[in-house]
C-alpha positions as CSV (number, residue, x, y, z in Angstrom):
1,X,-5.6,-59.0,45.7
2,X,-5.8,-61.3,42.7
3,X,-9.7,-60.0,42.4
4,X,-8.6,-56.5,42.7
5,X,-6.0,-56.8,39.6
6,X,-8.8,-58.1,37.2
7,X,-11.3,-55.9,38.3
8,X,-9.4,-52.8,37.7
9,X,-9.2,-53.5,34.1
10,X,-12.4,-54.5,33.5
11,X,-14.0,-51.6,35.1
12,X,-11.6,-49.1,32.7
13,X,-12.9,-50.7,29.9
14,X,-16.8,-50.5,30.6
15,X,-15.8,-47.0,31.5
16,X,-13.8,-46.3,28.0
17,X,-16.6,-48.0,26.7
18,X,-19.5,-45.9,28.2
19,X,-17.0,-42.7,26.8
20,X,-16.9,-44.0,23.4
21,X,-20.8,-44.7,23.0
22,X,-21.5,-41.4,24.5
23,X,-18.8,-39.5,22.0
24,X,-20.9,-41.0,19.3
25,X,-24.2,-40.4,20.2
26,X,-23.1,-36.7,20.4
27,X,-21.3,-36.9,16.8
28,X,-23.8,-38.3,15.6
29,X,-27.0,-36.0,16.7
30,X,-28.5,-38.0,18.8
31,X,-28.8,-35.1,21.3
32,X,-29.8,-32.0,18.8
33,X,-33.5,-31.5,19.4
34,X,-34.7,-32.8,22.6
35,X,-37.2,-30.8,22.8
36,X,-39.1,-31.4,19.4
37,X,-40.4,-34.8,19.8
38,X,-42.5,-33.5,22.3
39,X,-43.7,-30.8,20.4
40,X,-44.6,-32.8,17.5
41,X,-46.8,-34.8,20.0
42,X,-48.2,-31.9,21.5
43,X,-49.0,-30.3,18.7
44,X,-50.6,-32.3,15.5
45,X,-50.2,-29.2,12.7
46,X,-50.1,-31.7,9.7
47,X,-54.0,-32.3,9.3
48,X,-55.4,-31.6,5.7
49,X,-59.1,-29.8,6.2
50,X,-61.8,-31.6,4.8
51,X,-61.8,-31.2,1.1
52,X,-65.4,-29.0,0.0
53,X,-68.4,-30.6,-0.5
54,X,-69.3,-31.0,-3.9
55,X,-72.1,-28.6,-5.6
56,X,-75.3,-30.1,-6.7
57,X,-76.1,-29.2,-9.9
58,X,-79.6,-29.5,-10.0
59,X,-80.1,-27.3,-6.6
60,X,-78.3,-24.2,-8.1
61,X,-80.3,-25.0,-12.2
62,X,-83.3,-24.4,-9.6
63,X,-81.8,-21.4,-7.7
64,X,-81.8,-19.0,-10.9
């Protein structure tokens, strides 16, 4: 019985405890997008194209 009064109150807590970490995960954002991340991953948009390839001066003196 002894067991049964000290495991009442510790099991409140971690539960009060679990509430309270949860509560601020949701204040806090942590559940707005959860679908983005994987978008991001599947799709890479943020390459830069190759930059041009210089002109040769020479080949277009010889062109005209």
């Amino acid at each position: 019985m002894t067991n049964l009064l000290m495991l009442i109150p510790v099991a409140l807590l971690l539960g009060l405890t679990g509430l309270v970490g949860f509560l601020w995960a949701l204040k806090s954002g942590q559940f707005d997008d959860l679908d983005g991340a994987a978008h991001r991953i599947l799709f890479d948009d943020d390459d830069m194209p190759p930059p041009p390839k210089p002109k040769n001066l020479k080949t277009e003196e010889k062109d005209k």
